[in-house]
C-alpha positions as CSV (number, residue, x, y, z in Angstrom):
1,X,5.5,-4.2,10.9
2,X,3.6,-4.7,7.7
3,X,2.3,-1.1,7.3
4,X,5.4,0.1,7.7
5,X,6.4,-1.9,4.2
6,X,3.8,-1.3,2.7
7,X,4.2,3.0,2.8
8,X,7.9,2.8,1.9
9,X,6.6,0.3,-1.0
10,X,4.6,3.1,-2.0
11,X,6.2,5.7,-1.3
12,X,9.0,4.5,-3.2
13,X,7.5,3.5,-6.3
14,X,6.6,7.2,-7.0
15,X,3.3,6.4,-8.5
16,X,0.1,4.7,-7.8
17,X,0.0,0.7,-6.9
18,X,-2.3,-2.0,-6.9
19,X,-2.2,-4.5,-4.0
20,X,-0.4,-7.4,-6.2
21,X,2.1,-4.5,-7.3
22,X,3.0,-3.4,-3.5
23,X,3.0,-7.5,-2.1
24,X,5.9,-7.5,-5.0
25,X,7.8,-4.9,-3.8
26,X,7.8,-4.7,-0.7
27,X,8.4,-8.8,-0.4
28,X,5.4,-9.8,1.4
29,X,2.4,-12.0,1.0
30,X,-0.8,-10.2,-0.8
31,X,-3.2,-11.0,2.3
32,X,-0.7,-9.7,4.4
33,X,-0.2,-6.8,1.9
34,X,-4.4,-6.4,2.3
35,X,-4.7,-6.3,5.8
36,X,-2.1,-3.6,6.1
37,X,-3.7,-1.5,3.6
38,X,-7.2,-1.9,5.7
39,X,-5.4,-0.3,8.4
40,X,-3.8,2.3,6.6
41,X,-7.1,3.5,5.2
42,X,-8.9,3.3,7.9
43,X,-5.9,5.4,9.8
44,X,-6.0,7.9,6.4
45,X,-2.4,7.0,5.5
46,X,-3.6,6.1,2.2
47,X,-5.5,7.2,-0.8
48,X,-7.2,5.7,-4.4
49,X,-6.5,7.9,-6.7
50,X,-8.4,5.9,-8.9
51,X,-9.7,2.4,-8.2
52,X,-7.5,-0.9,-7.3
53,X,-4.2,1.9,-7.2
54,X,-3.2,3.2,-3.9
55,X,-0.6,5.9,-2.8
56,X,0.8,7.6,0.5
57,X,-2.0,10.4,1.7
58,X,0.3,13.6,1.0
């Protein structure tokens, strides 16, 4: 599933991403990149540590 790519894309990076940066490496498209983050955040998976970046909720 796409959430699934999109936390180990995070995860991974070790830092805060923005959507383009997370469609890039995690190889899918950025609207399919965005609708996976909507659900993480609305699940609390995810966090902005400051705006446009995103990173795994610790």
């Amino acid at each position: 599933m796409s959430t699934e790519k999109v936390l180990e894309a995070l995860a991974g990076a070790g830092k805060p991403l923005k959507a383009g940066e997370i469609a890039e490496a995690s190889g899918l498209d950025k609207k399919e990149v965005e609708k996976a983050m909507k659900e993480l955040k609305a699940s609390g998976q995810i966090v902005s540590p400051k705006r446009c970046y995103w990173e795994p909720q610790k």
